[in-house]
Phi, psi and omega in degrees: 000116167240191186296331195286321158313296154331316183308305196312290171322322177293317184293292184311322187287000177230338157236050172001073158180138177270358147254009167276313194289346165317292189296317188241041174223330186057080187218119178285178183273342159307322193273321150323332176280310165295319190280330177272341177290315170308345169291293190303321191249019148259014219225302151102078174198202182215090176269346177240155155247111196300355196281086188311119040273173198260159169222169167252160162310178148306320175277338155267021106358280168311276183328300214287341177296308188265029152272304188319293154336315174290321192278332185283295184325319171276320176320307190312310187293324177309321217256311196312307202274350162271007138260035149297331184285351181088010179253124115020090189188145193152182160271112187230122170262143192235140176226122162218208231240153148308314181287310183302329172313274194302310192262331158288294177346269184340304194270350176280327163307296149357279161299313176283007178257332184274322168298332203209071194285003181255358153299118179255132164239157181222124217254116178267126162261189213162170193276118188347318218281334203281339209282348179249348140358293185260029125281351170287296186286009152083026191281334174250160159251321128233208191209146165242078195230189190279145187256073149286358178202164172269097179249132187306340180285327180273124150278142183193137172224166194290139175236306201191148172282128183238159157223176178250153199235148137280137203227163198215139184298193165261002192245010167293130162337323193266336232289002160263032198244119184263338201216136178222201175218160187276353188271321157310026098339318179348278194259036193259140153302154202226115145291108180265153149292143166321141199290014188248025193239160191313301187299328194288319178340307211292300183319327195270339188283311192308297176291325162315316164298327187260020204002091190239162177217089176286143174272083197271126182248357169199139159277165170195135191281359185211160182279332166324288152326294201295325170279358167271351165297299218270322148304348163274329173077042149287001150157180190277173214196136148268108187243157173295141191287332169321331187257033208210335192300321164329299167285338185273342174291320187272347157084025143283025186208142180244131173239152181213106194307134164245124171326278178351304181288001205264048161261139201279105167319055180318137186226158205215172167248146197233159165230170147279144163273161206087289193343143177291114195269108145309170155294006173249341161271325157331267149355284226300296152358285194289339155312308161328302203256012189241005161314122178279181194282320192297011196265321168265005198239353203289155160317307252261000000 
């Protein structure tokens, strides 16, 4: 058994085909075939059914686990002795928000890549709700979301305060409005985030209190999406306000303070705890959190 195999077996088990699996290992597929039948029979099983889409068995299940395990145990041992060297160097996956992508990302990366250009990162975005999951299950290595709740698996610390605004085109009915109250909501059309992301929770605890039943005419899985609806004037939209000084500089968005709304949201960076910290996360971290706050909230 060496590694190459295992890589093989992780790959087929994720893109159920051994030419797909060929194609991104840059393998032929005979030599896919081969390397897991070398598998089957020094092991004496069947971890895969060839049968399409290809899956595995039950017992290559069992084999994928404790391979996954084996393969993080070596990356670790790969990442411990390159950091001996004392340089700052490695891989990092980041998972946040579309808006934190866009509107945060840009000036932390930067910077931290002209210092320490041989850290490579790679940015998965996803639904608030999803970034501290997937720093749980190790699909990221960290995250940058909204901090709502405390879980003993996770580390995390504070980077900066976000709140959500109401926000309006410029030819909406309010949009000569600087100040508003939540019960004028009601009947307004309304663009939400999907119910499954962190701002809409806040927003549906908002109306709730206020027994409001809002007149919602569209979901959207990002605050992006929802502002190019709300520029268009398919109706008014609750957004992080971080995700917004573009538009509201170039003035195809109008905001409008709600009393109701006015709480401030800590967003933050998570790890799992325990986890083996490279010396490229170790940095990256230590950067972060040595921000001051306008470094992330400024327009500019």
């Amino acid at each position: 058994m060496n590694m190459s195999q295992l890589e093989t077996l992780l790959t087929i088990s994720k893109t159920m085909s051994f030419r797909k699996a060929g194609e991104l290992l840059n393998l032929t597929q005979p030599a896919v075939s081969a390397q897991i039948k070398s598998l089957e029979d020094e092991f004496k099983t069947i971890l895969i059914d060839r049968n399409q889409p290809v899956t595995l068995t039950d017992h290559g299940q069992v084999f994928l686990e404790h391979a996954e395990r084996i393969l993080d145990i070596v990356e670790e041992l790969k990442q411990k002795l390159d950091d001996l060297n004392q340089t700052p160097q490695g891989h990092i996956t980041l998972g946040t928000t579309s808006s934190i992508a866009i509107q945060i990302l840009p000036r932390v990366l930067s910077y931290f890549q002209n210092q320490y250009p041989q850290i490579k990162t790679t940015i998965h975005t996803m639904p608030s709700s999803q970034v501290m999951a997937s720093v749980e299950n190790g699909s990221v290595d960290v995250g940058i979301t909204y901090l709502t709740e405390k879980t003993p698996s996770v580390a995390s610390s504070v980077l900066y305060y976000d709140t959500f605004e109401l926000v309006v085109s410029p030819d909406h009915p309010m949009s000569t409005l600087t100040h508003t109250t939540v019960d004028k909501l009601k009947d307004i059309p309304m663009i939400m985030l999907a119910p499954d992301t962190l701002g809409r929770r806040f927003v549906d605890a908002i109306f709730r209190k206020y027994n409001i039943v809002p007149n919602i005419v569209m979901e959207l899985s990002s605050s992006e999406e929802i502002k190019r609806m709300v520029e268009i004037d398919l109706g008014a939209a609750i957004v992080s306000k971080l995700s917004i000084p573009s538009e509201l500089k170039r003035g195809t968005l109008k905001l409008i303070k709600v009393h109701e709304l006015e709480t401030t949201h800590p967003v933050g960076v998570v790890y799992k705890s325990g986890k083996y910290l490279n010396t490229a996360m170790m940095q990256f971290l230590s950067d972060l959190r040595g921000m001051p706050e306008h470094q992330f909230i400024s327009s500019e």
